[in-house]
C-alpha positions in Angstrom: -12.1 -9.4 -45.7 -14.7 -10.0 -43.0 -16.2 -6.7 -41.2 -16.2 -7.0 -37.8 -18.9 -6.5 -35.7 -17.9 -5.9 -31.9 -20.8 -6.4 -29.7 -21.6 -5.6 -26.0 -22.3 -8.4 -23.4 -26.1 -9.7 -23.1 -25.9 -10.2 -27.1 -26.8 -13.5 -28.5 -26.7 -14.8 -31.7 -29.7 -17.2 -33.2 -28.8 -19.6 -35.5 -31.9 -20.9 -37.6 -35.2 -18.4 -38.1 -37.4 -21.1 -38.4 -40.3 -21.1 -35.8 -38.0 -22.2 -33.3 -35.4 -19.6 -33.8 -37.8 -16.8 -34.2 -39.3 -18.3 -30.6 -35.8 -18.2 -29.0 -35.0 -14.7 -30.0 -38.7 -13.5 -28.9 -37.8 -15.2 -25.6 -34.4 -13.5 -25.7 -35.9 -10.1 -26.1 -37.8 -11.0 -22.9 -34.9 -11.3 -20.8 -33.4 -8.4 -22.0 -30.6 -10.0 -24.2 -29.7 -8.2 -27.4 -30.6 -10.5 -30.6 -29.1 -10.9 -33.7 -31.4 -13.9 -36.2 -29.1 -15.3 -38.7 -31.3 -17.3 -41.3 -29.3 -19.1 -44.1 -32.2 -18.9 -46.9 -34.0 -15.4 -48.1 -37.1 -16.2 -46.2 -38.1 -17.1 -42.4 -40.5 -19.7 -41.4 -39.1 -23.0 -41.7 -42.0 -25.4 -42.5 -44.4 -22.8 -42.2 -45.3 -21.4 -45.3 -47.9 -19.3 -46.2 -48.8 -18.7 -49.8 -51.7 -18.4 -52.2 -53.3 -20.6 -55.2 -56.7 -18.8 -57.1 -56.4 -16.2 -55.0 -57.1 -18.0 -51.8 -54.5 -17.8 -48.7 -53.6 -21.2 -47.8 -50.8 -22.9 -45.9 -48.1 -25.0 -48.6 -46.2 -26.2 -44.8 -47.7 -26.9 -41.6 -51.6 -26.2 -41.5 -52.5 -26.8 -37.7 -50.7 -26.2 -34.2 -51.7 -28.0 -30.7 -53.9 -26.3 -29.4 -54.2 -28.4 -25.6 -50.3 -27.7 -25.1 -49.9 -23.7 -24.7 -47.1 -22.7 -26.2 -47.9 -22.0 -29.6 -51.2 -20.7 -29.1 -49.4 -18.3 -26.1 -47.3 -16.9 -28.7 -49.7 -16.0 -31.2 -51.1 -13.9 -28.7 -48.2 -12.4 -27.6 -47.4 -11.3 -31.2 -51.3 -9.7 -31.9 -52.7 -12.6 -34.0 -55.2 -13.2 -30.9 -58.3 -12.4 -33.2 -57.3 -14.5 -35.9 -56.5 -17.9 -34.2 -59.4 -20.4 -35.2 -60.2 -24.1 -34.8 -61.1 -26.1 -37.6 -64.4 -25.8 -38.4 -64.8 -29.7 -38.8 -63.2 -32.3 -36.7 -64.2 -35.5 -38.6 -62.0 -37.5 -40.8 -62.0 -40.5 -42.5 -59.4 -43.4 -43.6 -59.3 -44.4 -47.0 -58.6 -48.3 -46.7 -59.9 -51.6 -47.9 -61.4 -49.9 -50.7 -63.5 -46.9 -48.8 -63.7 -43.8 -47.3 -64.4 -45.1 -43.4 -64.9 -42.9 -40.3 -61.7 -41.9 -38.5 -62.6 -44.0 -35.4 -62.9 -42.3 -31.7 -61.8 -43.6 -28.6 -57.9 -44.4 -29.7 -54.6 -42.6 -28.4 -53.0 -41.8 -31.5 -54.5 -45.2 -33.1 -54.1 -47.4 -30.1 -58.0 -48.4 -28.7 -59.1 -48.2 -25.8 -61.6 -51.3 -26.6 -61.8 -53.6 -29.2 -65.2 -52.5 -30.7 -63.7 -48.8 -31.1 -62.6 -50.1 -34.6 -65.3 -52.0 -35.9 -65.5 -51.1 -39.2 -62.1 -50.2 -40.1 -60.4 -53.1 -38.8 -62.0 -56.8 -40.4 -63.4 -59.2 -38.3 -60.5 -60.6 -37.4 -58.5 -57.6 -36.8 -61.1 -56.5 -33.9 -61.3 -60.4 -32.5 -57.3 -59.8 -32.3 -57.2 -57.2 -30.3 -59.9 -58.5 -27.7 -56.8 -61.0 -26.8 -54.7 -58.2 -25.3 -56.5 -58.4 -21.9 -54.9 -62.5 -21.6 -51.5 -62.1 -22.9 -49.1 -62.0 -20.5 -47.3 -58.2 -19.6 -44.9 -57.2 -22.5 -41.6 -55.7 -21.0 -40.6 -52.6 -22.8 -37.5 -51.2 -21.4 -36.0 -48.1 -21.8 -38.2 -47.8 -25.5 -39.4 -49.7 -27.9 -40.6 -49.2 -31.5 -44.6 -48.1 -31.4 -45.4 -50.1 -34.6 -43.5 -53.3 -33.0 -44.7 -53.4 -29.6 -48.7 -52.2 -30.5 -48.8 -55.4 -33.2 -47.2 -57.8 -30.6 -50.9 -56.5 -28.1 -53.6 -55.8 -30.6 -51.7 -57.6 -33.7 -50.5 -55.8 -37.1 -53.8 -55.2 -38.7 -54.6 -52.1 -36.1 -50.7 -50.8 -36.6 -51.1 -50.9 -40.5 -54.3 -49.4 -41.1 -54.7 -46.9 -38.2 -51.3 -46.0 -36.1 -49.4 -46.1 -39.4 -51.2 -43.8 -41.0 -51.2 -41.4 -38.2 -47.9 -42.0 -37.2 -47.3 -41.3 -41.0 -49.0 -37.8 -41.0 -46.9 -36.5 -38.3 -43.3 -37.9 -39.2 -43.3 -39.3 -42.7 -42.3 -42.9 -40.8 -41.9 -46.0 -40.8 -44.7 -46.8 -37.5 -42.3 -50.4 -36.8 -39.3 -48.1 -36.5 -40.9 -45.1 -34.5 -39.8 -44.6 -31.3 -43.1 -45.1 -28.7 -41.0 -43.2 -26.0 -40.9 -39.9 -27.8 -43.6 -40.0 -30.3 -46.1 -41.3 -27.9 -44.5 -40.4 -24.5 -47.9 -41.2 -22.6 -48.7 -44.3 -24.0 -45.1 -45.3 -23.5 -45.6 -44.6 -19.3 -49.0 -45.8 -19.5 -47.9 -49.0 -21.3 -44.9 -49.4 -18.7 -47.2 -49.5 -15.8 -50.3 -51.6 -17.0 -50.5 -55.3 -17.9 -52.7 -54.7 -21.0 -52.3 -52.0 -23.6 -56.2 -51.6 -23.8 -56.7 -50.5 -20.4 -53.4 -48.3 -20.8 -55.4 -46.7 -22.9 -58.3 -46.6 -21.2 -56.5 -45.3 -18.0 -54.9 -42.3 -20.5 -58.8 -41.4 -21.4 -59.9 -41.7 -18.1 -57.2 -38.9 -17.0 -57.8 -37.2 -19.7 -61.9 -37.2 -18.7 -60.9 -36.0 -15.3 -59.3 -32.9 -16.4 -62.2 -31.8 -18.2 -59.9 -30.4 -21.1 -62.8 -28.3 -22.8 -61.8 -26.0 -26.4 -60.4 -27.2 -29.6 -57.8 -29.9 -29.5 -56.1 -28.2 -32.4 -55.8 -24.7 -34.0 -55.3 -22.5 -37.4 -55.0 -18.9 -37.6 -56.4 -17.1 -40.5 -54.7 -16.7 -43.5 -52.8 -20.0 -42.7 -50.3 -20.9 -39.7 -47.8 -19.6 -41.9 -48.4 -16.1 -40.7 -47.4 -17.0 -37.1 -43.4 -16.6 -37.7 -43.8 -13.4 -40.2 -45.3 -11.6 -36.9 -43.1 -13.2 -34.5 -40.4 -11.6 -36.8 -42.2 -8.3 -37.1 -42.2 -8.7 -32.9 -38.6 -9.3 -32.7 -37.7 -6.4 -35.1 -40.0 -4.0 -33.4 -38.3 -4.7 -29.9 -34.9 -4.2 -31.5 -33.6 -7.5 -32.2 -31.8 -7.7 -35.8 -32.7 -10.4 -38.1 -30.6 -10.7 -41.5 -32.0 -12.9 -43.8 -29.5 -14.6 -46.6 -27.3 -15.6 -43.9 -25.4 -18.5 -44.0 -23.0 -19.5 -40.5 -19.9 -20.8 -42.2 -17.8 -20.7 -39.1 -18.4 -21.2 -35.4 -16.4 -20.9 -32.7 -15.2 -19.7 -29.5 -13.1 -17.1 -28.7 -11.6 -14.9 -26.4 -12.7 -11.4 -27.7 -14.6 -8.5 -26.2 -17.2 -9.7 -25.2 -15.9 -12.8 -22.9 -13.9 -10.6 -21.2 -17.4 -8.9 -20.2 -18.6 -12.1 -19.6 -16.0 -13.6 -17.6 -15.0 -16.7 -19.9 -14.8 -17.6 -23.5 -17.4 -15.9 -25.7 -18.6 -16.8 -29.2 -16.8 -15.9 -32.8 -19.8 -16.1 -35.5 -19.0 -16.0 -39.5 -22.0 -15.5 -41.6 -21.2 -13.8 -45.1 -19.0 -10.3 -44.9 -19.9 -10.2 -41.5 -18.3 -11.5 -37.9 -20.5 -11.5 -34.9 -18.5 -11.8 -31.2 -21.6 -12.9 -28.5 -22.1 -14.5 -25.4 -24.6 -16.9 -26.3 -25.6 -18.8 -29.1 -28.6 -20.5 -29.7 -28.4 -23.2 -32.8 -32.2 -23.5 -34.2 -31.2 -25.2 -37.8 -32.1 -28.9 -38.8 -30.1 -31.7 -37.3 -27.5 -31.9 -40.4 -26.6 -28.2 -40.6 -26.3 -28.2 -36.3 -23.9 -31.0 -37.0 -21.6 -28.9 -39.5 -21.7 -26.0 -37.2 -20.6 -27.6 -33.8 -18.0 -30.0 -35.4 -14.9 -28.0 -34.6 -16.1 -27.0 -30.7 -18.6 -30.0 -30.0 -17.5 -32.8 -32.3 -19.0 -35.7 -29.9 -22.4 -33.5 -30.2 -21.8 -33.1 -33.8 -21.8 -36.8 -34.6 -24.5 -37.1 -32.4 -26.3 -34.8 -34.8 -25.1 -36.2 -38.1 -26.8 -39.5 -37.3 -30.5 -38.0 -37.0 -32.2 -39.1 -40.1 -35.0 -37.2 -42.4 -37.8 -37.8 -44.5 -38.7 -35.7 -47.6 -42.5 -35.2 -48.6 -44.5 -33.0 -51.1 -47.8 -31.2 -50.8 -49.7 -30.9 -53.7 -52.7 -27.7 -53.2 -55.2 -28.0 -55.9 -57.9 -25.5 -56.5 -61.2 -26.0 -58.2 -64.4 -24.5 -59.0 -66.7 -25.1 -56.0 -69.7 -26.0 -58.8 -67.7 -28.3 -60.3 -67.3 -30.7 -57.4 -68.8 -32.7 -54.5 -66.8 -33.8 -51.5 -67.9 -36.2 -48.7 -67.8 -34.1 -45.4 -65.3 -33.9 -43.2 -61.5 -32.6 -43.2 -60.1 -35.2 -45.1 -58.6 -38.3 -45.3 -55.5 -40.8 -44.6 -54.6 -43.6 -46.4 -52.2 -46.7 -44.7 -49.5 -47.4 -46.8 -50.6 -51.0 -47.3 -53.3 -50.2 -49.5 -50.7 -49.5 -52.5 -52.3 -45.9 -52.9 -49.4 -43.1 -54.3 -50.9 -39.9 -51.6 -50.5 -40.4 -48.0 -53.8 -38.1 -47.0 -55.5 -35.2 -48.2 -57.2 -32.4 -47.0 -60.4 -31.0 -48.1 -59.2 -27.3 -46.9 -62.2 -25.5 -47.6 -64.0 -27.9 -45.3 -61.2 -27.5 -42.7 -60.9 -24.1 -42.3 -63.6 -21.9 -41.7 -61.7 -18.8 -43.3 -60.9 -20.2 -46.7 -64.1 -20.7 -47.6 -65.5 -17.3 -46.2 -62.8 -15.4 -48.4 -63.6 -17.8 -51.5 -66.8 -19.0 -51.9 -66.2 -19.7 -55.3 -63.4 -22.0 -55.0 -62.7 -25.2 -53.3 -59.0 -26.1 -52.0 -58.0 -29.4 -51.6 -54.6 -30.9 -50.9 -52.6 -34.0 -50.7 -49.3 -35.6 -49.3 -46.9 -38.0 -50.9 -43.8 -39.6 -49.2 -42.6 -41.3 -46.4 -39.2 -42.2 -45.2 -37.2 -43.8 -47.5 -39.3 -43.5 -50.6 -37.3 -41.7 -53.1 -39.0 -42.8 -56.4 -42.4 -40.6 -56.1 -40.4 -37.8 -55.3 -38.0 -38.1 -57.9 -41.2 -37.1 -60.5 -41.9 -33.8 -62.1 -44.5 -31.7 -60.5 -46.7 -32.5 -63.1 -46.9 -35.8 -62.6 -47.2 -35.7 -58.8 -50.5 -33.3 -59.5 -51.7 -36.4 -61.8 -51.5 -39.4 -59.4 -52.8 -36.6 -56.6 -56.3 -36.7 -58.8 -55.8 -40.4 -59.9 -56.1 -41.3 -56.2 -58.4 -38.6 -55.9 -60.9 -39.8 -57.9 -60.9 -43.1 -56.9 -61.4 -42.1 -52.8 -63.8 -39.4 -53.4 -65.2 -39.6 -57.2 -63.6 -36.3 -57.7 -63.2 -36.3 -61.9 -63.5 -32.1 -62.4 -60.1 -30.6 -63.6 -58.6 -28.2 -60.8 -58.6 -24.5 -62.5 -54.9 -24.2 -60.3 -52.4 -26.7 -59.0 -48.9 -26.6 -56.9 -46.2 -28.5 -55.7 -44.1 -27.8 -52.5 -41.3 -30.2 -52.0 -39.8 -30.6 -48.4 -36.3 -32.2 -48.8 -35.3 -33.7 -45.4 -38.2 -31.7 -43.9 -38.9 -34.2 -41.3 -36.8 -35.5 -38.5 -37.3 -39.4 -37.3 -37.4 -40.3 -34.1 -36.2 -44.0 -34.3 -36.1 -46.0 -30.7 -33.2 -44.8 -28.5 -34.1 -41.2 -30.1 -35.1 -40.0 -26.3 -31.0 -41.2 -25.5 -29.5 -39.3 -28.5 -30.9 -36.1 -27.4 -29.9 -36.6 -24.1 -26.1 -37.5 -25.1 -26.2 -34.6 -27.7 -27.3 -32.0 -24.6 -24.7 -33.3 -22.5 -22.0 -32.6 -24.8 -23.5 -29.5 -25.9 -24.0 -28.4 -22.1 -20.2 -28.2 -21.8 -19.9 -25.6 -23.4 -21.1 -22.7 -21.4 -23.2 -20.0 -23.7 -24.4 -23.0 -26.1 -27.8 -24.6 -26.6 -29.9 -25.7 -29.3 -33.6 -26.3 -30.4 -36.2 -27.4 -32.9 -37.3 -30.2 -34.5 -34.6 -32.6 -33.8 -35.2 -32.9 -30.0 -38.4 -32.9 -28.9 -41.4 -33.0 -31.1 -42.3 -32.0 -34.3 -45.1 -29.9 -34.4 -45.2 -26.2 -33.8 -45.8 -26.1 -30.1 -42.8 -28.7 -29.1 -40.2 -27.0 -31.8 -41.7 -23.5 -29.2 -41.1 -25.4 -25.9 -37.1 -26.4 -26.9 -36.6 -22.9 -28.0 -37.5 -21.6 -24.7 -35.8 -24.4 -23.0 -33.1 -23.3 -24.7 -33.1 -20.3 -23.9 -33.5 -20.8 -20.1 -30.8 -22.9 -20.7 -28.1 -20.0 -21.5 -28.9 -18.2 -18.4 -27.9 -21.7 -16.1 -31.6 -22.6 -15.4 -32.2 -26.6 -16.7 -36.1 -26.0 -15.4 -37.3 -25.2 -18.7 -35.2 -28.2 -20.2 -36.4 -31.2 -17.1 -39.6 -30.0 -17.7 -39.6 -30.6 -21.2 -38.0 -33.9 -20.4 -40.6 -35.1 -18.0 -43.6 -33.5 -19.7 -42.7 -34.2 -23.7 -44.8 -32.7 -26.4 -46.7 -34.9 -28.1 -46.9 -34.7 -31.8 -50.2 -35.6 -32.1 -51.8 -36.0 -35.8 -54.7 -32.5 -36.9 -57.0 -34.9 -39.0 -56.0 -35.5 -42.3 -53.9 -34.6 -44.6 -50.9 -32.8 -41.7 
């Protein structure tokens, strides 16, 4: 027998404490709504993890958030972790391809150059003469979107997709760069490319903008003790204004209803099941992965709900190895990325000791490195024991970097459907899933799904989402017009 749980009007009811729910209920709080998180599993966070290997604090999620958008970095400082935000104390990178470590290349938008002789070096001779041709093809129509991988080979030819964009591309989504949607993975090369005859001087006319606003700080940004700490004090944030969040949670039922609180409210309200407990509220925001949205709205919003169930994931693994700083030698930098047509098992590592300034203060002794494996559709690689994954980790290791020492610590974090894709046509789903979810007054959702993947755009559709409930669409149009671009921290993401 259910408890009930009779609420007054101004409560709503957060689906999802990932950093997007956690974001929507801090938001909520603002307003003056009372907040209840529901959060399925027995932790919050989502894919940001903190967590510890030889007794260093490192990140087994997300590492890095945007810093040049400001939501993410605004929120930090709203919840008192001002002092500890810090940029990586190296910005260099490299690509592991045709058999070496070469020097991430400048002057690109997320792989796409600007000029030909920005990747001598890592493209071959012929790769660089290929893209020179760009400036006398004739303009390539694009329509309403087009797939990044597809259009970007059809300018500059497949060698710059392969060995640059799709490993970028790779670090951010887990993709496929020839199935990736340019509209909403690379919303400003997508308008740049729509008004300009040649995708080079798109590009160029995006880093020309960009010179003009004098953008000055760190592109991207860490906080110490790993970005995992930023929804642990949004929580302790929400809690200590009063908003309830119950961990072990799971929403089994959703639906409207005409109790209590809609009379308050003037219209139907919201009938929420989550364990022993029934919640009646006027709003509800729905901040869970596209699959478990999907199951929740398929009795009140089953055209939004299909919508939903169509929005594909790809699974990855970190693997965090620690050894003893005397054993080893690392090239400088951050990392590296490695395209998938090199046949190598890791997708990237990081050299986190390098990367962040704070690891290596607190363990001088030890030296943190991790890697990545899996991209959409692979299932084989992460199908192995953890063991094994920690084996062709140093395999590959060894033969980028020379690195032969034995780690003195190792761990595996698997992220089963952890990322969403944004396939071409992506930007129309969303749209069509809003529409239908827009019917239904005191219903919105956010995260991942929508409008970006990184930490700052999964911030932005929680507050859109919020504004949303209390009938104002600015937030939402202006994330429409202004989209958050996932953009790739380095190596190893």
């Amino acid at each position: 027998m259910h408890a009930e749980t009779r609420t007054d009007a101004g409560h709503v009811v957060v689906i999802g404490g990932g950093i997007a729910g956690l974001a929507a209920a801090h938001r909520l709080l603002d307003s003056g709504a009372r907040v209840t998180v529901l959060e399925a599993s027995d932790r919050l966070g989502g894919k940001l993890l903190p967590g510890e290997i030889a007794g260093a604090r490192v990140d087994f999620g997300a590492e890095s958030m945007l810093a040049r958008r400001p939501e993410a970095v605004a929120l930090a400082r709203e919840v008192g972790l001002d002092a500890r935000l810090r940029p990586p104390a190296t910005a260099s990178a490299s690509i592991w391809t045709r058999g070496a470590l070469r020097p991430m290349p400048k002057g690109h938008v997320m792989g796409v150059p600007g000029t030909a002789s920005a990747l001598a070096g890592l493209l071959s001779a012929e790769g660089v003469q290929r893209i020179e041709r760009d400036a006398d093809l004739p303009r390539t129509e694009i329509g309403e979107d087009v797939a990044v991988g597809e259009y970007v080979a059809a300018r500059l030819g497949h060698e710059v997709v392969d060995r640059l964009i799709e490993p970028l591309l790779g670090g951010v989504y887990a993709g496929d760069a020839y199935r990736i949607s340019m509209r909403s993975a690379v919303p400003q090369l997508f308008e740049a490319a729509r008004t300009h005859t040649s995708l080079t001087e798109a590009v160029r006319g995006i880093q020309a903008r960009a010179a003009a606003a004098q953008q000055t700080g760190p592109v991207f940004m860490g906080i110490e003790g790993g970005v995992g700490q930023l929804p642990l004090a949004v929580a302790e944030s929400v809690r200590a204004r009063g908003g309830e969040i119950v961990t072990g949670a799971q929403v089994t039922e959703l639906r409207r209803s005409a109790g209590e609180a809609a009379g308050r409210s003037g219209g139907l309200a919201w009938r929420v099941v989550a364990g022993g407990r029934v919640l009646h509220a006027d709003g509800v925001v729905v901040a869970v992965p596209a699959v478990a949205a999907a199951a929740l709205l398929r009795d009140e919003a089953p055209a939004a709900a299909a919508e939903l169930a169509g929005v594909e994931y790809a699974s990855m693994a970190l693997i965090t190895l620690a050894y003893r700083r005397g054993d080893i030698r690392l090239p400088e930098g951050s990392g590296f990325l490695v395209p998938p047509v090199d046949g190598r098992t890791i997708k990237a590592s990081t050299f986190a000791s390098q990367k962040w300034g704070w690891i290596d203060e607190e363990n001088p002794d030890v030296m943190v490195l991790r890697t990545s494996v899996g991209r959409f559709a692979e299932t084989e690689i992460l199908g192995r024991e953890d063991g094994e994954l920690v084996d062709v980790s140093r395999h590959d290791l060894r033969e980028a970097t020379g690195l032969a020492a034995t780690p003195i610590a190792a761990g595996v974090t698997r992220w089963t459907d952890g990322l969403p894709q944004y396939p071409v046509g992506h930007h129309a789903r969303v749209a069509r899933i809003r529409e239908h979810v827009g019917k239904l007054p005191g219903l919105a959702v956010c995260g991942a799904a929508y409008d970006g993947v990184g930490i700052p755009a999964c911030i932005a559709s929680a507050y859109a989402a919020v504004d949303q409930l209390k009938g104002d669409r600015g937030g939402l149009d202006e994330l429409i017009m202004n989209p958050v671009q996932s953009l790739h921290g380095g190596a190893g993401e």
